[in-house]
NUFIZA-101834 format. One record per residue: x, y, z of N, C-alpha, C, CB in turn. Coordinates in pm, whole numbers, plus 50000, padded with zeros to 5 digits. Glycine has a CB too. Layout:
<rs>
XYZXYZXYZXYZ ...
</rs>
This chain:
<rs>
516245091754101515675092953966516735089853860515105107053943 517835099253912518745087853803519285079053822519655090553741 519355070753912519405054953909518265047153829519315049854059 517045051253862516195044353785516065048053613514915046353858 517035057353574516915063053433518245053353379517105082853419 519485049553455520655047453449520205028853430521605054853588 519135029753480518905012153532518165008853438518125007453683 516995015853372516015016753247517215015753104514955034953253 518255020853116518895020652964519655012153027519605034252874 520455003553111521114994753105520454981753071521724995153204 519074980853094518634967653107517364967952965517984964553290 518044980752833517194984552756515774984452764517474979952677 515604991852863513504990952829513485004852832512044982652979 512115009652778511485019852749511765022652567512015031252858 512485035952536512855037052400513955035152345512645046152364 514645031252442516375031252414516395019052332517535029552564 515985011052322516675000952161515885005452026516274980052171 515175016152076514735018551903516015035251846512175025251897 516815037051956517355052251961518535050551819518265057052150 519345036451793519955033651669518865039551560520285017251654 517715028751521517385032951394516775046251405516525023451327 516245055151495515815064251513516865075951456515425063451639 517805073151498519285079651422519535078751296520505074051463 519305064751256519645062951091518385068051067520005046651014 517105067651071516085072951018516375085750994515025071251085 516635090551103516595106951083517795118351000516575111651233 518705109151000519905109750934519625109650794520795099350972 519565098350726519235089750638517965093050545519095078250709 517365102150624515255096950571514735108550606514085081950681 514835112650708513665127350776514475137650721513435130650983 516085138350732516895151450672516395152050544518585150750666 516995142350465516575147450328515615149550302516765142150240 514525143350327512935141650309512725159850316511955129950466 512685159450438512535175350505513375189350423513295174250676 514325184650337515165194450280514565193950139516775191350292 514075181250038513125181449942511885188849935512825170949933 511205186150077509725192750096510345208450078508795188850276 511155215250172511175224150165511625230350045511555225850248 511785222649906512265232849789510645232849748513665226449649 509425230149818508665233049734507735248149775507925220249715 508435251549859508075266849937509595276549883507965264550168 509805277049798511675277749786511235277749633513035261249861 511525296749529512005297049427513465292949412511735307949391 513075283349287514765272049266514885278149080514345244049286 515575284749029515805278348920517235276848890515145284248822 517595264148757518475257748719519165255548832519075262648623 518105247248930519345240349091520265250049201520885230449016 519475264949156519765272349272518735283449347520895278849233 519125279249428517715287349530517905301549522517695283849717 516525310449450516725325349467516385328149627515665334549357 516415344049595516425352849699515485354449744516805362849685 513955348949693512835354749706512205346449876511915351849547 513275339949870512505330750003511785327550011512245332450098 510865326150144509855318850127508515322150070509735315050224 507575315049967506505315649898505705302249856506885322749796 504695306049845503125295749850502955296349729501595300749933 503195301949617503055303149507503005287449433504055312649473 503695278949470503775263149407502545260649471505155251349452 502055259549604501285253749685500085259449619501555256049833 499695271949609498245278449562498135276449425498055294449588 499375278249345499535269949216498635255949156500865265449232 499315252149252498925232449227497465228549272500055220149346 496925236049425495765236149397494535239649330495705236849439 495185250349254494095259049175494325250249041494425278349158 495035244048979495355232748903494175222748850496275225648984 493515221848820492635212748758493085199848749492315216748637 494105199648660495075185548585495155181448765497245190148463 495885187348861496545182448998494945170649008496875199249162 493985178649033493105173449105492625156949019491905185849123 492755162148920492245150948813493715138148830492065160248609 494885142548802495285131148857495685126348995496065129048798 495305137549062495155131149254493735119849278494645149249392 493145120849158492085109949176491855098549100491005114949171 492905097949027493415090048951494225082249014493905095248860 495005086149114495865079949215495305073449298496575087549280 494215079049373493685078349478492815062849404492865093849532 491765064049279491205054449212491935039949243491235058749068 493195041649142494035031149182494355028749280494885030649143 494705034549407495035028849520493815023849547495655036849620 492845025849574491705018549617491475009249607490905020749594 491015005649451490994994049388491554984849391491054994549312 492844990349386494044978849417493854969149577495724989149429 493574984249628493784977349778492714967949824493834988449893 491574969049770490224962849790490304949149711488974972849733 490774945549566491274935049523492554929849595491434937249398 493064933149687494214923549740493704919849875495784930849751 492504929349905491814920250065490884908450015490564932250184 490264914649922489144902749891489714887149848488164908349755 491154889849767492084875949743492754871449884493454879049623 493154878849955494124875650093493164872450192495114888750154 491744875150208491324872250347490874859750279490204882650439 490164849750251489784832950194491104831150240489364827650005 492464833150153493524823950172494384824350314494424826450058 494464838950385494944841350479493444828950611495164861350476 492574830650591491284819350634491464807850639490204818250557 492124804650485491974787650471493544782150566492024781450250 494624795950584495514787150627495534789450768496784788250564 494634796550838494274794851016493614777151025492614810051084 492934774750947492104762850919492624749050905491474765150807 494054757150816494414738650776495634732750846494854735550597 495644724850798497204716450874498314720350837497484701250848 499334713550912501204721050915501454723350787502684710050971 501114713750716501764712650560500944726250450501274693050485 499804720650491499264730550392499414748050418497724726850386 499694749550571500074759850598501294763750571499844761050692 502634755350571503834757350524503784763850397504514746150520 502974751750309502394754750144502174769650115500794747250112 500934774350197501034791050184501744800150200500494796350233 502494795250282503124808150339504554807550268503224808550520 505034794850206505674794550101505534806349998505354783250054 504394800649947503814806549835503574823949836502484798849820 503184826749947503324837649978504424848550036502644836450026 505324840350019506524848650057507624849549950507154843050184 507654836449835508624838149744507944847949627509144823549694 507114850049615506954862049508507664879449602504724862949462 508214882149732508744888049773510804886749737508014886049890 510704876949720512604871149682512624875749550513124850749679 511574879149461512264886949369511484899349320512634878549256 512144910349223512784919649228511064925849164514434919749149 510164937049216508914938549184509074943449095508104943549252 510134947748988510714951448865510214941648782512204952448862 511074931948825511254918848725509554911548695512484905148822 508824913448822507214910348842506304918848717506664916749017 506824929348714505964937148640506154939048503505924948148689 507804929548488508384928548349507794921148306509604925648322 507564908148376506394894248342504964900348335506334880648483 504764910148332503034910248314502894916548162502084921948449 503994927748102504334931848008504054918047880505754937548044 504714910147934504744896447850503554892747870505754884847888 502534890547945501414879747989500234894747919501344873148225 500334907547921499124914447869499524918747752498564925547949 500934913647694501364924547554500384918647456503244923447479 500504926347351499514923547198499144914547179499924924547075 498534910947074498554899546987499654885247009498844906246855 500914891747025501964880747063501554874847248503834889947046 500504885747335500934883147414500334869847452500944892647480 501064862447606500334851347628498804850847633500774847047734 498004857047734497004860447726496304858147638496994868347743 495984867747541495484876347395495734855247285497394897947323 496974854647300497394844247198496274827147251499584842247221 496494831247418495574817347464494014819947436495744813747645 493694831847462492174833647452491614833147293491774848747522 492924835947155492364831647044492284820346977492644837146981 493544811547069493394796447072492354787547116494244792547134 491594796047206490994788547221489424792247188491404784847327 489604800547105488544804347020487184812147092488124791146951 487934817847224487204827747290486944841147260487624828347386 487934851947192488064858847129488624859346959488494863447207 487974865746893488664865446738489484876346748487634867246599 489974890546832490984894046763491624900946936490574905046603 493054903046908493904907947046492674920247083495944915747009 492574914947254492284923847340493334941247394492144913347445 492744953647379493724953647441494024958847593494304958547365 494954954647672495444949147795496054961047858496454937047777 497654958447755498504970847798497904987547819499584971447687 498574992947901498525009947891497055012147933498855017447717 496555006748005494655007748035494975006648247493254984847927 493925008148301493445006548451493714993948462491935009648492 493294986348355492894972848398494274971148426492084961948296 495384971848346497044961748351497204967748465498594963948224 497314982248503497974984748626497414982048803498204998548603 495694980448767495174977048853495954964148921493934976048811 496414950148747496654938448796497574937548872496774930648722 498694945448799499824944048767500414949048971500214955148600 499404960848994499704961749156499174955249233499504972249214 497704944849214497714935249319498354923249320496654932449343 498804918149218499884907949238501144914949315500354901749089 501854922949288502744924249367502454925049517503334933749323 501524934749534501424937649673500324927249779500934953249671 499964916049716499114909149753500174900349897498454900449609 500834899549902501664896350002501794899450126502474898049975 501404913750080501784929050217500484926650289501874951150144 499824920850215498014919350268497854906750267496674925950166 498674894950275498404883450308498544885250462499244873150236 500144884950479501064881350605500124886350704502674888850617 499884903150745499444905450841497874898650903499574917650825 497214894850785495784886850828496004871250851494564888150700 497534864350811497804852850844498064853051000498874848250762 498474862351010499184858751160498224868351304501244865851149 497334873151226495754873951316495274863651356494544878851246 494634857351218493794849351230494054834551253493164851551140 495344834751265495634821451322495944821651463496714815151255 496254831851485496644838551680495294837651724497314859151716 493924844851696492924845851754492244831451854492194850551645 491244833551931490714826752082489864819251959489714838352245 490544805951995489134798951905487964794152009489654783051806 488114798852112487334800752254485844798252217487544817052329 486154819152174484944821952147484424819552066484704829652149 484694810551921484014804251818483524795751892484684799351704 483554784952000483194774152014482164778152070483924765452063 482344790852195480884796252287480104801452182481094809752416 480234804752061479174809051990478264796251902479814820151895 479194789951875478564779451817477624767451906479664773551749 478344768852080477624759652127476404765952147478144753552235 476224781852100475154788452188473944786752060475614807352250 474004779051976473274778651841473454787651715472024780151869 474644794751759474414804351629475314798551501474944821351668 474804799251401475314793351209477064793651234474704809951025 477464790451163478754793151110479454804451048478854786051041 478254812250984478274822350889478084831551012477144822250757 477074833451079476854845851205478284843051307475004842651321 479194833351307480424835251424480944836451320481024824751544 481084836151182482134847551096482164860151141481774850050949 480974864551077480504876151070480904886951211479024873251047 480714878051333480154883751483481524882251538478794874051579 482264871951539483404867151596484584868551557483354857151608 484544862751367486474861251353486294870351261487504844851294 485254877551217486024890351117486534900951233484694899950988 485624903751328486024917051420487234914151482484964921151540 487674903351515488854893651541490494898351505488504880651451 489894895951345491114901651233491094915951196491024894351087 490134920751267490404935551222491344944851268489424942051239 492524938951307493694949251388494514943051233494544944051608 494734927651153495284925551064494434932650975495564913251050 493594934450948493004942050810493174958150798491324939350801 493264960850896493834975850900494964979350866493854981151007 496274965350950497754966250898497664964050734498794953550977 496844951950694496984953950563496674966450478496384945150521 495544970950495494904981150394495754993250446493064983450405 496394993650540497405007150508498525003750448497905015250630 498844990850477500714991350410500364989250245502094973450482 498704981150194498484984450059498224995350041497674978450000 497315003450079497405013250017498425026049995496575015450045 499095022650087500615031650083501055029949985501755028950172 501325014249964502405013749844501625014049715503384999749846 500465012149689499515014849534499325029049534497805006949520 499045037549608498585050949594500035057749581497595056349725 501415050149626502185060449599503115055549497502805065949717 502875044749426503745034049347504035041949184502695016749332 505175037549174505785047549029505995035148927507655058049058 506385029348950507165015548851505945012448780507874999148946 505035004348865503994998648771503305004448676503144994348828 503285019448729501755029048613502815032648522500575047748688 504395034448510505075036248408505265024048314506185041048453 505225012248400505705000548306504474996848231506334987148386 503384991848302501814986448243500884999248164500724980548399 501095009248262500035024248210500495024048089500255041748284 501965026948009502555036647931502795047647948502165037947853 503295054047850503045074247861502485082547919502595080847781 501075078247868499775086547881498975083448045498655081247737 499425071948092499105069348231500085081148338499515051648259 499655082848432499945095848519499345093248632499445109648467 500105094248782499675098948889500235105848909499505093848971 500035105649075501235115549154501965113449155501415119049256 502725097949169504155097349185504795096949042504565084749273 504085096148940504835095448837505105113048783504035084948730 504115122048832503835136648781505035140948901501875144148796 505875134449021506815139749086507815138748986507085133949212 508115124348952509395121648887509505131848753509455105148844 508415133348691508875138948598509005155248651508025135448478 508805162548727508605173548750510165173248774507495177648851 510575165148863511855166548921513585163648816511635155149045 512815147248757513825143848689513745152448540513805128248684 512565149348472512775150948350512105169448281512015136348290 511285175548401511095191948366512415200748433509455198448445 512935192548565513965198848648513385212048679515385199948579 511895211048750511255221748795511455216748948509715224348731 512205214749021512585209949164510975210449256513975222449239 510995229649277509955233449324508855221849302509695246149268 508455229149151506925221149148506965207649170506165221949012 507965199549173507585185849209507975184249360508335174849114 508735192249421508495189249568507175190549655509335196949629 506695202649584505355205549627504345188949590504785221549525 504225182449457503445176349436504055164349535503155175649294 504975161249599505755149949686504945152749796507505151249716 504915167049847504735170549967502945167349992505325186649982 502405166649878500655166549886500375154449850499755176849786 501445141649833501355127249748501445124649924502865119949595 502445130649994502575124750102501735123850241503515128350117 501615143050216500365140150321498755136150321500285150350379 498435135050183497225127850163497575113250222496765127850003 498505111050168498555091650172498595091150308500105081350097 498795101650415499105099450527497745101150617500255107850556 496695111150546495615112750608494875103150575495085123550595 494635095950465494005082150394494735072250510494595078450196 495895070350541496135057750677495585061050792497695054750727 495495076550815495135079250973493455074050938495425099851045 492645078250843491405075250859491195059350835490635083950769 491765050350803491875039050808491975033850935492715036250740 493085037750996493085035751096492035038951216493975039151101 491475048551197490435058351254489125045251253490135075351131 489105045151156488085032751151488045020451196487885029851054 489525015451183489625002951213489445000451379490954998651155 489865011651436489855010951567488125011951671490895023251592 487225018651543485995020151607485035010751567485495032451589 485565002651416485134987351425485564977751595486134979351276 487024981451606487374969851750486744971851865488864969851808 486314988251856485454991551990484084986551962485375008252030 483104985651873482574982451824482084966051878483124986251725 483004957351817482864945451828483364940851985483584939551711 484254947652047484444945152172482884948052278485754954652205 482134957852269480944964852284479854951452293480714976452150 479464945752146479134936052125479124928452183479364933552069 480394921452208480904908852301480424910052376482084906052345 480494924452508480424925552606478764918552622480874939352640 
</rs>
């Protein structure tokens, strides 16, 4: 037995090449993580932990909270939205490039990867410019051209931050449905089509259930990053815009109530985490589903 344990890590199989980052992860990511969560069970004031030990008081706090709930669905809103506008743009284009030739596929995936080379800061600085006032591009083209008579407004609303997060993250939800749907059996498109059925019914029957292991990767890694995203609802929202991750930062950075914003970290996190498991939950009983079908 230990030859074959001695012979398994020499010739790395099983878990042994993931045991590095598993180290830096846990080092790096799970310690601290785990030492944050816990100031939110943990009276802290002015950055030192009392005596009182451990208490629920933040936790029964925040739920009995009204405001919590109102902007946990405010969060939740935006992540949705977001995430549902970056499938409906990514699956056509992630489609058209299973479809087309070398070049035009190069073309996409070009295109889809250099809005990642720069900085989602700098992305959201450019939308500032493209939805600002009266000066902005937008607002200035639509009175040029005599579509509107006076500035729309853009900034500090759902709408900018809605945009402002599916452009960025429209990427995260390209890649994984590119490299589905161009992998998939074009087999079984052909047995369906020779068998008389439309074009539209071997969508429907064949290459959506197909891509549904990529549409799942997408709609969790979007909605991870929209439901838990801070930059954009500060830069596009303004002030008065608020989720969870922005109601952490300020709890932490700018009330220096440690507690209460670890607690709101700790409920940003495990929602977002039960929202992927049920994603996932689904995605998997669509594949049984369509496998069923086939059969």
């Amino acid at each position: 037995m230990a030859a074959a344990f001695w012979t398994r890590f020499r010739d790395g199989r099983g878990i042994w090449p993931a045991v590095p980052a598993f180290v830096f992860l846990t080092i790096f990511f799970i310690i601290p993580m785990a030492v944050l969560l816990s100031f939110g069970f943990t009276e802290i004031e002015r950055g030192r932990i009392q005596d009182s030990g451990f208490t629920l008081r933040y936790l029964t706090g925040t739920l009995q909270d009204d405001l919590f709930w109102w902007v946990w669905w405010k969060s939740f809103y935006i992540g949705i939205l977001s995430t549902l506008l970056c499938f409906l743009l990514a699956y056509p284009l992630a489609y058209l490039y299973s479809e087309s030739g070398r070049t035009m596929r190069l073309l996409i995936l070009v295109l889809t990867i250099s809005p990642l080379l720069t900085s989602a800061i700098v992305r959201t600085y450019a939308w500032l410019v493209l939805l600002g006032g009266r000066r902005g591009v937008v607002n200035s083209t639509l009175i040029e051209l005599g579509v509107i008579s006076r500035p729309i407004r853009m900034l500090n609303t759902d709408f900018a931050v809605i945009v402002g997060m599916t452009q960025v993250h429209l990427p995260f939800m390209v890649l994984p449905l590119i490299t589905v749907l161009a992998a998939r059996d074009r087999n079984m498109e052909a047995a369906s089509l020779g068998m008389g059925a439309s074009r539209l019914a071997t969508f429907f029957k064949i290459v959506l259930p197909l891509s549904t292991p990529g549409i799942v990767a997408g709609l969790t890694i979007v909605f991870a990053l929209s439901y838990t995203n801070f930059i954009i609802p500060q830069l596009l929202g303004g002030g008065g815009f608020t989720t969870l991750a922005v109601q952490v930062y300020e709890q932490i950075v700018v009330v220096l109530n440690w507690s209460k914003g670890a607690m709101l970290a700790l409920l940003l996190l495990g929602s977002c985490f039960v929202f992927i498991l049920l994603i996932g939950l689904a995605g998997n009983r669509v594949m049984r589903w369509s496998q069923k079908e086939a059969a």
